[in-house]
Structure formats: structure tokens, C-alpha cells
Phi, psi and omega in degrees: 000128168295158207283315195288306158347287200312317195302299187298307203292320171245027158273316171340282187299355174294302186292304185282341203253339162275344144345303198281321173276002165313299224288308189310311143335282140353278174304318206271355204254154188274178153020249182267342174288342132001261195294328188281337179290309168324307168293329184274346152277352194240149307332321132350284188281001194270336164303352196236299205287333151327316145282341141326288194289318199253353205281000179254017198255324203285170173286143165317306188266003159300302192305338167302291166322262260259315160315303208271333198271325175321291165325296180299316205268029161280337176268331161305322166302340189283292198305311171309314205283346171256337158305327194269309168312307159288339157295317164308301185298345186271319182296353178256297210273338179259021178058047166049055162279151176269104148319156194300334195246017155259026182259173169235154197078010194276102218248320162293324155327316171315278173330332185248323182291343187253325183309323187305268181325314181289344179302295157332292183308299196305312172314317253221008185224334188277337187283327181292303209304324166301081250237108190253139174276119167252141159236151172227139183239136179237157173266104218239098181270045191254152180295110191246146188268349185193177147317128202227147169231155208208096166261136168233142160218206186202148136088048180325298205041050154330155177144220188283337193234349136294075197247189197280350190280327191269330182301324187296316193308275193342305218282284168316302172311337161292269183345311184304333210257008184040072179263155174267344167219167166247160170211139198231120205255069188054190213349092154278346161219140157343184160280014179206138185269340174316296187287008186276314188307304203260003187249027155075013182332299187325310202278359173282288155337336181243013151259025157284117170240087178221165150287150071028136160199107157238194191231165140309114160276193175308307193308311161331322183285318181331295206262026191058105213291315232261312202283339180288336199289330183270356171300308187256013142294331186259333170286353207014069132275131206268120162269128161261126178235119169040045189202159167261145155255131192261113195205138171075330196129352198255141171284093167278119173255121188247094201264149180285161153285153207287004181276341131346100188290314199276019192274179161327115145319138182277001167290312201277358186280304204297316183312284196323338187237007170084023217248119177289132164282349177274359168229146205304143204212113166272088195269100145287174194163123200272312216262098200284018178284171177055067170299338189282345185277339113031252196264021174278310186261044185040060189274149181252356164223132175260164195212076212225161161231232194053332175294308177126336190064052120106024181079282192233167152307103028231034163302329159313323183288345176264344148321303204279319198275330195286331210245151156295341196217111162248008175202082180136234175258146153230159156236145156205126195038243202264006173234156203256153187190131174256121204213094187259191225234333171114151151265333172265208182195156184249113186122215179273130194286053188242154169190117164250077156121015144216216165209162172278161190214164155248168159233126128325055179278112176267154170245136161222185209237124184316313189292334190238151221237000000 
């Protein structure tokens, strides 16, 4: 299907389902709150597509308020439209008895479908600012100069709505954990690199006292590939693009992202670079597909992010289905893979039903003690 299809095809499916919930609305509101519910929901979303077209024209920090404000209403809307949809289905399966959010003219009905929903945001803005540690210890019997401590995360989205005061707290929550290496599994900036640029990130970033090593991800292509790449030369993160690194004893091996039509097959990356089976092998990769190629070419940890594992509930069930693995620990034979869930988040600062994470790996070495 062409890209220009696709586009007419889910502003379509955009336009009748915001349509729907429009209607509902409409009907559900008494009188004159009619038109104000109407309005402020058909004003709401005209902020998330407006900012497309205008957010790099607007001041920085307007464009932020015009990001977060855009933003959230895309999960207030999924939550009416699933308040609604379901009210719809009880109301066909029960022989059209009426439910509280099939009534009309109603200023409680109103009043409870949107308190549900405001409900919803809030929880759901307080669970994201909440930062889960996962930890793993892997047991290695391949030759190590010490004990490793190892944070990875993944899927910053630096920008507009991720700014440097929460990158620094990210930044400590490192620090804390003393590691001897970091390792960062793609998009670390947003869809726009302007504000990572004038507000100055790098220097944040670069008071992680650790080495650096991270991959691309998709969003870096978003936001202009040439420009992240010198974002994270001034950040002094060492980028692997299809190349290795050697640190400690371990081969880190660093894949382009797949939106990168020319990278490397990974057989032929691990031939190109000499990569030893005798030595402990750390695989990023931002994109969690194809897992068997993995453990095909005997990796002993893979390391991936982007789903977000869909954020919010119940977009995890579409997550769980599309990936073999979108969200935690796997095994397949002898290799191991971490599939987080993002320290950041793309969008709105909301998580219903998954979470932001850092991961904590130790390696230790059978012989050494």
C-alpha cells in the first residue's frame, strides 16, 4: 500500500471515530453544555493536529504547552471512545436498556464520563514520573576482567515534553547505580531535535560517570539523523551505528536501525568485525524483531526497546501480539533479551497498565569472586 493511501485511509478512520465520540457527546451534554463540551473536545484535538504543521515555527516553550496539551488528548479520547463503544455494546446485547452513558440530556452522565476520564489522566501522569528499576543478574562462565555493573535504557524522547530538568533527575538515577558502563538502545530524542539543541541536554548527559554507548533509533531518523548524530558527539556518547565496541572483556555490538534500508545483516556484522564466541557479546538493537537471529548468531544478550509496549491499556494487547516478546525478560536457547517499555515516553506523559523503566544488569564471572 502506498504511504499516501495509508495517510487518507487513518485520517478517515480518525475523523468518523472522532466523529462518534463528538456525537456522543453532543447527546450526553444537558442544554447549552452541548456546544461547550463540543467545543472543547473539537478544540482539544485541533491542538494535537496543529501542532504538526506549526510546532517548530511556535517558541520553544509555547510549543511545549501545545505538545503536552495536544498530546494528552489523544488518551482522553481512546478512553471516551472506549466509554462509549462499550455502552453502545451493552446497550445491543441487553435489548437497548439504557446505561448511564446512553442517556441524553444528562449533566451526571456527563459529569461521570468525564471525571472517569480525568481520573484516568491523572493516575496515569503520576505512574509515568514513576521510574522502576528492573534488575538482572546474568552468570557467565566466558572470561570477564571484574564483575560488571551495566545501566541500559532506552527511548528517552528527549524534546519537547521530556526536558532537561527530568533528563538530569534520569541522569542521577544513573549515577546512582555506579556502573561501569551505560548503554542507551535508541530514540533518545523526540521528533524534534530543536529543543535538545538550544536547551542545551549535552551537558547533562555528559555528566553520566560512565562510558556511553548507544544505537539509533527510528525517531533519530524522524528528527534529522545528521543532527542527532552531532548531539551525541557533544554529549560524548560513543554511537555504534553496525560496529562494535570492546570494553571490559565484552564485544557491545551496535545495529543500525532498521529504518536504515543498507544496515548490516547481523551475521554478516558479527564476520566483519571478528566477533568471537568466546567472548561475552552485548547486542543493541532498538526495533525487538526477528529474535532468532540472536540466538542464531550466538549472542549472549540482546538489549532492545520501541514498543513503549503500547503505553497505555489497552494498546499493550496490540503490542503483546504484534512482538514475540514487547515487553521484559526472554530466553531463546542460550540468549538472553531485555525488551523494555521506554524511560521516556512519545506523546503524552501518561502509563495505564505499563511502565517507564531503567534495567540493572550484572554480569558476573563463575571464576570470579
Amino acid at each position: 500500500m502506498k504511504p499516501a493511501i495509508a495517510i487518507v485511509i487513518i485520517l478517515t478512520a480518525a475523523a468518523l471515530l472522532a466523529g462518534y465520540v463528538g456525537w456522543h457527546l453532543w447527546k450526553l451534554a444537558p442544554g447549552v453544555w452541548k456546544w461547550v463540551a463540543l467545543s472543547v473536545f473539537v478544540l482539544w484535538m485541533a491542538t494535537f493536529f496543529v501542532g504538526f504543521f506549526v510546532m517548530e515555527r511556535l517558541p520553544v516553550g509555547v510549543a511545549t504547552v501545545v505538545y503536552e496539551v495536544g498530546n494528552t488528548w489523544l488518551i482522553a479520547f481512546l478512553y471516551l471512545l472506549l466509554l462509549f463503544a462499550v455502552s453502545d455494546l451493552a446497550s445491543l446485547l441487553f435489548c437497548r436498556s439504557k446505561s448511564l452513558f446512553t442517556l441524553t440530556d444528562s449533566a451526571i452522565g456527563l459529569f461521570i464520563v468525564i471525571g472517569i476520564v480525568a481520573v484516568i489522566l491523572t493516575i496515569g501522569g503520576f505512574h509515568y514520573h514513576h521510574k522502576f528499576r528492573e534488575e538482572i543478574t546474568l552468570v557467565t562462565d566466558k572470561p570477564l576482567e571484574k564483575p560488571l555493573t551495566i545501566v541500559m535504557a532506552s527511548d528517552l524522547h528527549l524534546g519537547y515534553h521530556n526536558r532537561k530538568a527530568e533528563l538530569s533527575r534520569w541522569v542521577d538515577l544513573i549515577n546512582a547505580e555506579k556502573p561501569d558502563v551505560v548503554l542507551l538502545c535508541g530514540d533518545i530524542i523526540d521528533m524534534s531535535i530543536r529543543p535538545v539543541l538550544q536547551g542545551n541536554y549535552a551537558e547533562e548527559i555528559r555528566r553520566i560517570e560512565a562510558p556511553v554507548w548507544a544505537v539509533l533509533g527510528n525517531h533519530e531518523y524522524y528528527s534529522h539523523v545528521d543532527q542527532a548524530e552531532r548531539f551525541f558527539a557533544a554529549a560524548d556518547i560513543v554511537l555504534l551505528k553496525d560496529s562494535v565496541a570492546h570494553c571490559k572483556g565484552l564485544d557491545i555490538i551496535g545495529r543500525n536501525d532498521r529504518t536504515y534500508p543498507n544496515r548490516l545483516v547481523l551475521k554478516e556484522l558479527k564476520e566483519k568485525f571478528d566477533i568471537q564466541d568466546s567472548h561475552l557479546s552485548i547486542l543493541l538493537d532498538h526495533q525487538p524483531y526477528h529474535l532468532e537471529e540472536a540466538e542464531a548468531a550466538g549472542i549472549d544478550f540482546q538489549f532492545s526497546g520501541h514498543t513503549h509496549r503500547g503505553q497505555v491499556w489497552p494498546l499493550s494487547w496490540i503490542t503483546d501480539a504484534l512482538y514475540e516478546k514487547s515487553w521484559g525478560h526472554h530466553q531463546r536457547g542460550n540468549t538472553h533479551y531485555y525488551i523494555s517499555s521506554g524511560l521516556g515516553i512519545w506523546g503524552p506523559k501518561i502509563r495505564i497498565g505499563t511502565r517507564s523503566e531503567y534495567l540493572v544488569l550484572h554480569i558476573e564471572n563463575m571464576g570470579v569472586k
